[in-house]
Short mmCIF file of the C-alpha atoms (twelve columns), coordinates in Angstrom:
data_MODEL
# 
_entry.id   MODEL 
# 
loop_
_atom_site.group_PDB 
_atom_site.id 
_atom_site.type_symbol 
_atom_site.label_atom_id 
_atom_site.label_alt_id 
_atom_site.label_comp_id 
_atom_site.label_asym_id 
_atom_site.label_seq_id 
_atom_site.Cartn_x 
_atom_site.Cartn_y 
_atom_site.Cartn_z 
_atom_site.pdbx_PDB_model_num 
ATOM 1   C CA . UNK A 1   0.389   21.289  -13.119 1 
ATOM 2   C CA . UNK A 2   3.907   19.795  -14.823 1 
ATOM 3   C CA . UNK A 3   7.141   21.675  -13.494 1 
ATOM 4   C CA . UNK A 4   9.111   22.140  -17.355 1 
ATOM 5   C CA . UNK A 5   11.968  23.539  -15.470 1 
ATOM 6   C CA . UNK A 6   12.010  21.865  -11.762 1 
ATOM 7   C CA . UNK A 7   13.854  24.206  -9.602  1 
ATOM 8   C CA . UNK A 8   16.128  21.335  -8.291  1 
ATOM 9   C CA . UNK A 9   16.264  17.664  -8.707  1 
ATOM 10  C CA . UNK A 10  18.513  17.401  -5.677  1 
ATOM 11  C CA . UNK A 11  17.084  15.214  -2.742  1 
ATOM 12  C CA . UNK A 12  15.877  16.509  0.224   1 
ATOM 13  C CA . UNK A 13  18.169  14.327  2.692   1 
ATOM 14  C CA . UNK A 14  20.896  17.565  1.323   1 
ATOM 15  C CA . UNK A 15  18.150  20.291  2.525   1 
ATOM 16  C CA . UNK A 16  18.709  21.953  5.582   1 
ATOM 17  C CA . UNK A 17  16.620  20.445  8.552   1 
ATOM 18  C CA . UNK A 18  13.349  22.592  8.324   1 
ATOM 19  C CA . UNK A 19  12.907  21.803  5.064   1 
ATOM 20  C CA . UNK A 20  13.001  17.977  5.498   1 
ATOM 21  C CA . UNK A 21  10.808  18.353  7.928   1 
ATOM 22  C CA . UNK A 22  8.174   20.383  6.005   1 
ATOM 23  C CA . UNK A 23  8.651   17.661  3.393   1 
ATOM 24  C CA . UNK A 24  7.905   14.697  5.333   1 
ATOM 25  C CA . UNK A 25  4.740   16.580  6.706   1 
ATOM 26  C CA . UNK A 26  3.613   16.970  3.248   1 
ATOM 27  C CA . UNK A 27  4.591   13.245  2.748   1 
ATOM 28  C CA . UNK A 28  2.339   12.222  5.642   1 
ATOM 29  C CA . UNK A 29  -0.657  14.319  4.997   1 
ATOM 30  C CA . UNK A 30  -0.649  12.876  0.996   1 
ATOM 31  C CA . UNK A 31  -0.676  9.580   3.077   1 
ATOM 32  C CA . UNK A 32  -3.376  10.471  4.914   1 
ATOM 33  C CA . UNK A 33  -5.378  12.014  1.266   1 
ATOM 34  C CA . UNK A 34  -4.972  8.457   0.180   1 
ATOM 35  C CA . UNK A 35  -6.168  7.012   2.867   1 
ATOM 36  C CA . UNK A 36  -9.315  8.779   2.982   1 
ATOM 37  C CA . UNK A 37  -9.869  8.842   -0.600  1 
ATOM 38  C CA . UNK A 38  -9.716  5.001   -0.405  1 
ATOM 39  C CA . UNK A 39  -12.320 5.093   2.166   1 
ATOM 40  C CA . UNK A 40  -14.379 7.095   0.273   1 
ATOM 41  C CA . UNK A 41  -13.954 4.592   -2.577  1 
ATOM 42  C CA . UNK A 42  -14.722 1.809   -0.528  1 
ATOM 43  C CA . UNK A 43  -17.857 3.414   1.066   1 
ATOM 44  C CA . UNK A 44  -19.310 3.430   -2.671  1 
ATOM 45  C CA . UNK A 45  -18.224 0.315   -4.027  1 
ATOM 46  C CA . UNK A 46  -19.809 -0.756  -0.631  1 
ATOM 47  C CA . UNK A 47  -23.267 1.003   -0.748  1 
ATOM 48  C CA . UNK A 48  -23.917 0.644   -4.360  1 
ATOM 49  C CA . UNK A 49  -23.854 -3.039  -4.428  1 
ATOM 50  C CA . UNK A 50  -20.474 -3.204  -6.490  1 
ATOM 51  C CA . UNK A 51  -18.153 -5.334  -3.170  1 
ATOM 52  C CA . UNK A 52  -21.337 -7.653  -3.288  1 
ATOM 53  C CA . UNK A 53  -20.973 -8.052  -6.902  1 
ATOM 54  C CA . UNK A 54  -17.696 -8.776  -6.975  1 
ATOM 55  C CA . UNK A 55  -17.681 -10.887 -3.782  1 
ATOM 56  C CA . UNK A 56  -20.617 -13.163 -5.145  1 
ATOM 57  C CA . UNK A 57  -18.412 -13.407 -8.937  1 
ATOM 58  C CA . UNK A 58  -15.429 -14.364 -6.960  1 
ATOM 59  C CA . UNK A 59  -17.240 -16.819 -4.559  1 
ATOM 60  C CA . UNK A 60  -18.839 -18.658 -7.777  1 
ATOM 61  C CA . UNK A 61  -15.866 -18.758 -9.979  1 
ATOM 62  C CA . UNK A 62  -13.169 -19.740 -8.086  1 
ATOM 63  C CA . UNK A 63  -9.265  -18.898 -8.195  1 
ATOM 64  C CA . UNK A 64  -9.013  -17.927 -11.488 1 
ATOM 65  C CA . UNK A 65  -11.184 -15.214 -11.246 1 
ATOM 66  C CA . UNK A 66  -8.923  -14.200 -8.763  1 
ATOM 67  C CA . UNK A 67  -5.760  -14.752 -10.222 1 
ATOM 68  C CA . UNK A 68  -7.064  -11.965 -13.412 1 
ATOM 69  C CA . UNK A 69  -7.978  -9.593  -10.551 1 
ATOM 70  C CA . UNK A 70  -4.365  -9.994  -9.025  1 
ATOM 71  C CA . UNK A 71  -2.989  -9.283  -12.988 1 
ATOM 72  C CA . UNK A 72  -4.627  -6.855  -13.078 1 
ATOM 73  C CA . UNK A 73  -3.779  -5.533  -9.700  1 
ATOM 74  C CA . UNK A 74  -0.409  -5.585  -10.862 1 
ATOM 75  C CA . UNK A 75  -0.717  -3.935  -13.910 1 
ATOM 76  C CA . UNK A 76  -3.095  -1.098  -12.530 1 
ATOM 77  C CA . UNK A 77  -0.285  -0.408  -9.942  1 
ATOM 78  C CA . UNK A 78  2.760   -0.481  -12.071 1 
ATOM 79  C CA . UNK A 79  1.356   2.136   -14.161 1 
ATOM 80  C CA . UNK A 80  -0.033  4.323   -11.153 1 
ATOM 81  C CA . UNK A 81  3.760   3.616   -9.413  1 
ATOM 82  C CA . UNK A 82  5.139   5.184   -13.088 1 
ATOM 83  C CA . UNK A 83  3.505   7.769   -12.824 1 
ATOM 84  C CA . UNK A 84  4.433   8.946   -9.430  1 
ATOM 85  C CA . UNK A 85  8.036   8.226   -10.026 1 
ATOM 86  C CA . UNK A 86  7.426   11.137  -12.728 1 
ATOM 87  C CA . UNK A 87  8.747   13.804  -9.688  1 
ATOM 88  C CA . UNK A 88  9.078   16.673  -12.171 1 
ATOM 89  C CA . UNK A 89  4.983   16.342  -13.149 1 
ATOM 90  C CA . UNK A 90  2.651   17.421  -10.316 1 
ATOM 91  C CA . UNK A 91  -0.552  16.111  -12.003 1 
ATOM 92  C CA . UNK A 92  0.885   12.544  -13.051 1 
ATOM 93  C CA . UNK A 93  1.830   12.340  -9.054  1 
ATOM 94  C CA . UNK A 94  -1.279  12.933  -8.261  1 
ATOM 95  C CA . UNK A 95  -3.487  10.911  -10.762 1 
ATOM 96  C CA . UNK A 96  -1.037  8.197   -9.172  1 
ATOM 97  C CA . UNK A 97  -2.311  8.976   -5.740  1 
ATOM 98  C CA . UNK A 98  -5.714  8.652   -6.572  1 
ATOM 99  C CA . UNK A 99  -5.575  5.983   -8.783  1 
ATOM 100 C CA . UNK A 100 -3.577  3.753   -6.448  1 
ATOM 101 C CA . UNK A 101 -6.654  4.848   -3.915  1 
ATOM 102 C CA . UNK A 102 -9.097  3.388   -6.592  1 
ATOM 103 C CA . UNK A 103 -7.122  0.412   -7.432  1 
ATOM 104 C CA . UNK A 104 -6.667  -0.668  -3.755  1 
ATOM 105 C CA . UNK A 105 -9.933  -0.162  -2.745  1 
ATOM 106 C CA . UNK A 106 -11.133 -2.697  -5.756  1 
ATOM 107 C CA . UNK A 107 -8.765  -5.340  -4.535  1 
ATOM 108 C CA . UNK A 108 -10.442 -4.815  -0.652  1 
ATOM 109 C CA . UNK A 109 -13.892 -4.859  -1.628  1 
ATOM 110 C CA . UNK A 110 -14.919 -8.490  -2.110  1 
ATOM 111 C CA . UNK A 111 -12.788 -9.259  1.303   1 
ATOM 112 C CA . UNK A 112 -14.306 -6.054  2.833   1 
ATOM 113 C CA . UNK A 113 -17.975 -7.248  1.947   1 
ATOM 114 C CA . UNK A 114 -17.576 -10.933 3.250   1 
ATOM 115 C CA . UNK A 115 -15.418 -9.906  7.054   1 
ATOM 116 C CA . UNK A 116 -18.501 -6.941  7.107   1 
ATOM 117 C CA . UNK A 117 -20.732 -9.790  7.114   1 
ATOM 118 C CA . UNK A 118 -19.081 -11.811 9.653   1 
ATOM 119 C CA . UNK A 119 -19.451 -12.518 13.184  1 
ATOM 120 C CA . UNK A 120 -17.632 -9.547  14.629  1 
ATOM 121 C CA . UNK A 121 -16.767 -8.351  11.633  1 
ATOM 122 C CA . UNK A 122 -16.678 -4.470  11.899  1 
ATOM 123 C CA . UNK A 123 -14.681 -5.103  15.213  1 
ATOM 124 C CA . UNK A 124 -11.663 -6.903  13.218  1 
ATOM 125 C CA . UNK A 125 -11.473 -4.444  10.659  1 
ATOM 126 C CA . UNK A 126 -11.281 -1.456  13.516  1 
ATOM 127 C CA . UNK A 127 -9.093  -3.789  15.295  1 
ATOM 128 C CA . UNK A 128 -7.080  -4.037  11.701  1 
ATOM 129 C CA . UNK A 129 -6.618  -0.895  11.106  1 
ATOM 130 C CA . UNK A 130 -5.710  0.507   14.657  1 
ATOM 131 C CA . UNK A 131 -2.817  -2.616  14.314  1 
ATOM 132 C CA . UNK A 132 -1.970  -1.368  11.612  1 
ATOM 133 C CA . UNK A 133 -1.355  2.271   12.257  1 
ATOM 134 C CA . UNK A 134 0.694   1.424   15.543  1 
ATOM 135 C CA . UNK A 135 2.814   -0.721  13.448  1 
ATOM 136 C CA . UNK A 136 3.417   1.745   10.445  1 
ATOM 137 C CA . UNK A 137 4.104   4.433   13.515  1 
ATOM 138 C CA . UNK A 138 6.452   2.454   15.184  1 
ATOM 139 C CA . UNK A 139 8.497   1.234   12.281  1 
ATOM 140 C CA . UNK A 140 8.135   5.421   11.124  1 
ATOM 141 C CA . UNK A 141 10.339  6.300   14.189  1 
ATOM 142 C CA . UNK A 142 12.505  3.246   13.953  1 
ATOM 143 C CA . UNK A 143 13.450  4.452   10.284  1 
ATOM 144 C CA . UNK A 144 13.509  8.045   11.136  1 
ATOM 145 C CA . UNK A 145 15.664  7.672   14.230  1 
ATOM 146 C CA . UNK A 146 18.149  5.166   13.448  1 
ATOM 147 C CA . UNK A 147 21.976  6.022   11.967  1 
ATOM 148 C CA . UNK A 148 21.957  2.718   9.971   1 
ATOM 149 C CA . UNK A 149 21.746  2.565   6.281   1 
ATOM 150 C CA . UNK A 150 18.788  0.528   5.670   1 
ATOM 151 C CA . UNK A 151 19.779  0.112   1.948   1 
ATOM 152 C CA . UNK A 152 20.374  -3.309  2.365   1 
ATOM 153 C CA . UNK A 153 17.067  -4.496  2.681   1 
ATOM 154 C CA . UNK A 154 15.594  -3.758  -0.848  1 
ATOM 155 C CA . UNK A 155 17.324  -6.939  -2.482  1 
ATOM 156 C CA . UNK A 156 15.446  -8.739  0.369   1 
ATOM 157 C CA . UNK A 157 11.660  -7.005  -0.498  1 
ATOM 158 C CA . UNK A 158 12.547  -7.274  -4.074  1 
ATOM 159 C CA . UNK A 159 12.923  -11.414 -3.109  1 
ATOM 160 C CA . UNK A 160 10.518  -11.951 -0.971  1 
ATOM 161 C CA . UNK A 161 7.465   -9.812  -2.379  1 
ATOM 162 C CA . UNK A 162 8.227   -12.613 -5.961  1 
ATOM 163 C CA . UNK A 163 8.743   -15.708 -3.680  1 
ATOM 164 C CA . UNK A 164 5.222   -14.602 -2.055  1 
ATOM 165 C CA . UNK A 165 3.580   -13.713 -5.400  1 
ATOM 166 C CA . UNK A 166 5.158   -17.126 -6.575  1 
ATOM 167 C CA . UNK A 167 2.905   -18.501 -3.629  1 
ATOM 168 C CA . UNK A 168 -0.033  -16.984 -4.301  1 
ATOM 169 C CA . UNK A 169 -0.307  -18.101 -7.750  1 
ATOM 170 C CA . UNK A 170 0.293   -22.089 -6.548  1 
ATOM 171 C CA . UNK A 171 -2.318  -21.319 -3.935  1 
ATOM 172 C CA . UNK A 172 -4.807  -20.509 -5.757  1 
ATOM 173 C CA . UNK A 173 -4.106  -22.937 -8.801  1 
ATOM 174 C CA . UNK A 174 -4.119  -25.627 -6.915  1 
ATOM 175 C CA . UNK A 175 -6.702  -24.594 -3.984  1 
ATOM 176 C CA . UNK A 176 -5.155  -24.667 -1.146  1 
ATOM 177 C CA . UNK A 177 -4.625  -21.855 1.949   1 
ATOM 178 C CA . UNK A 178 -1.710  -20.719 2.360   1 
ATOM 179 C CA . UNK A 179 -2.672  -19.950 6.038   1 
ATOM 180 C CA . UNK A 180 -1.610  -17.153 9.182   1 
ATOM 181 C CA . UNK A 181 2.183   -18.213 9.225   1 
ATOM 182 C CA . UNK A 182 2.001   -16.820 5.299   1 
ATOM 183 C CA . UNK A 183 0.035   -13.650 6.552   1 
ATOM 184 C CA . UNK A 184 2.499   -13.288 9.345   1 
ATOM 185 C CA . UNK A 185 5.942   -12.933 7.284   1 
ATOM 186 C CA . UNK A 186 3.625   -10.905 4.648   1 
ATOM 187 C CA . UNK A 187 3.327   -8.903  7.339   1 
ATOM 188 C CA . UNK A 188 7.048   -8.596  8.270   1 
ATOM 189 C CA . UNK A 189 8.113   -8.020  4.770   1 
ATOM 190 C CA . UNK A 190 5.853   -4.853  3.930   1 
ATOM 191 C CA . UNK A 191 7.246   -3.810  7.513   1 
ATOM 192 C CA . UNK A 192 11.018  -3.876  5.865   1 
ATOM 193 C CA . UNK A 193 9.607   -2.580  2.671   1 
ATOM 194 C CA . UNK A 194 8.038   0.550   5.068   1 
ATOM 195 C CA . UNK A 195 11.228  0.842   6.651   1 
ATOM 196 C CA . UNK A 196 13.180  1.079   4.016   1 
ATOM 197 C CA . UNK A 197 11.025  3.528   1.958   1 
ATOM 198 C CA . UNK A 198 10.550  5.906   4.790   1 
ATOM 199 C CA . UNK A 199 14.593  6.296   4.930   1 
ATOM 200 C CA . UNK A 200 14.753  6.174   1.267   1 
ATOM 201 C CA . UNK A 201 12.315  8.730   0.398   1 
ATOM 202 C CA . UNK A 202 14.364  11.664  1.992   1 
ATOM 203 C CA . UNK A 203 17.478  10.598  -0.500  1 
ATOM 204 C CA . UNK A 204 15.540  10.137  -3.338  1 
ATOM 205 C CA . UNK A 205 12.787  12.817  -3.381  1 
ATOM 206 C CA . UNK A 206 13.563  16.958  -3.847  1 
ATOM 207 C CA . UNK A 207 11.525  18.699  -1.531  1 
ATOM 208 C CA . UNK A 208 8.675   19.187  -4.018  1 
ATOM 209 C CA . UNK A 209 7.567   15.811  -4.377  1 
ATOM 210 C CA . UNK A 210 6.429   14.754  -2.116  1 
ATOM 211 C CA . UNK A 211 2.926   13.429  -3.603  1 
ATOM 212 C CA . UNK A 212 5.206   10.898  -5.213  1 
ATOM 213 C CA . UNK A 213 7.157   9.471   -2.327  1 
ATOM 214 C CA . UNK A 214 3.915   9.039   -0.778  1 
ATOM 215 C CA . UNK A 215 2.403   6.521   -3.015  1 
ATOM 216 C CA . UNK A 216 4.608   3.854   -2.605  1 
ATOM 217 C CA . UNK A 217 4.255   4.186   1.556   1 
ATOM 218 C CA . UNK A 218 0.766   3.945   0.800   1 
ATOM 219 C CA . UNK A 219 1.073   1.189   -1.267  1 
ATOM 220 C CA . UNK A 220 2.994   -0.814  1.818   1 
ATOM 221 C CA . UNK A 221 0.054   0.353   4.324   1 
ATOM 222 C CA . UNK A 222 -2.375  -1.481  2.615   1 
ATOM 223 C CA . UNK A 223 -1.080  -4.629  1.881   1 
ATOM 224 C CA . UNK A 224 0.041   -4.401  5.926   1 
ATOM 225 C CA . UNK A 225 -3.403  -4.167  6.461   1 
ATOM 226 C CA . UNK A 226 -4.706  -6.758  4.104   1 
ATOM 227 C CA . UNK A 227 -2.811  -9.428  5.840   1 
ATOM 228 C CA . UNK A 228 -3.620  -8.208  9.610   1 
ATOM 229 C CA . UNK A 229 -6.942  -8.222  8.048   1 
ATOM 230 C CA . UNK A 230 -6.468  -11.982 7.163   1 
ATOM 231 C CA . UNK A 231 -5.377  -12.705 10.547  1 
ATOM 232 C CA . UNK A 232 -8.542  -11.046 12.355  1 
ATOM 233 C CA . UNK A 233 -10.932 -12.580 10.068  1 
ATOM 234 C CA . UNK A 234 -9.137  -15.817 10.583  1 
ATOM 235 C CA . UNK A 235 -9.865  -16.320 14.115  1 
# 
């Protein structure tokens, strides 16, 4: 339901303690509602036939193909991010939640099908994921724990996440790999983008929305994962 009259727009970092903590819970188990939703997205895009589909397309027409599923990527999640910045409307939070779920596990499905079929390939996506999960843990506590202002580093995500779309683009215009050193700062600059998001939800967010603040660490989780992904299915 939409709040017409929210009951406070102040952030929660100006709550007393208990209730920061019972809004980062609620941040964290949204998390985890995306997470499974987009395994439950997956798991039909998977048994269906649709990941195949779209694998096979992508496999016979090249980068181009590619580069309209990134666009629209892009677009798909700048609408869904919209919406969840709408903190005084419930419902538009969590359309955004679920449609970031959907739109994610599109993206994943072609790269899903093809490691699946791999040598080893359930093994590197475990392995992925379990990566992945320590890492987003860790950098949690580092965020949580330290007294620095970790403001700075937006300017640097806003930077590198163009430069690295900037890449992506020449890569696949001009058909070459952009290889694991690529994957590897990819993977360092959604771990400053987590960072800074987990401090800056708490001083952005009231305690009520929480669905919102956790679309965008969602949003970080899986690209993490796409590019430890790329690294496992590399070797």
């Amino acid at each position: 339901m939409a709040y017409s009259s929210p009951p406070t727009m102040t952030p929660v970092i100006h709550a007393d303690e208990a209730t920061r903590s019972q809004f980062l819970v609620r941040v964290y188990q949204h998390l985890g509602l995306a997470i499974l939703a987009f395994i439950g997205f997956e798991t039909i895009l998977y048994r269906s036939g649709i990941a195949e589909s779209i694998g096979l397309f992508l496999a016979g027409t090249g980068g181009v193909a590619w580069l309209l599923i990134l666009g629209g990527f892009m677009v798909g999640s700048n609408i869904a991010t919209r919406s969840a910045h709408k903190i005084d409307n419930t419902s538009a939070q969590y359309g955004a939640l679920f449609a970031m779920s959907a739109i994610y596990s599109l993206l994943f499905a072609p790269m899903l099908y093809f490691v699946f079929r791999s040598e080893n390939g359930s093994s590197n996506v475990v392995s992925a994921a379990l990566i992945t999960a320590v890492g987003f843990a860790a950098l949690t506590a580092v965020a949580m724990t330290t007294r620095r202002d970790l403001s700075f580093l937006r300017p640097i995500i806003m930077w590198g996440f163009i430069v690295a779309l900037g890449l992506i683009v020449v890569g696949v215009l001009f058909g070459f790999t952009l290889g694991p050193l690529f994957s590897l700062a990819m993977i360092g600059l959604t771990g400053a983008s987590i960072l800074y998001q987990t401090q800056n939800i708490v001083r952005q967010y009231p305690e009520w929305a929480y669905v919102g603040a956790a679309v965008g660490l969602f949003s970080s989780v899986m690209t993490m994962f796409w590019y430890v992904l790329q690294l496992f299915s590399r070797r």
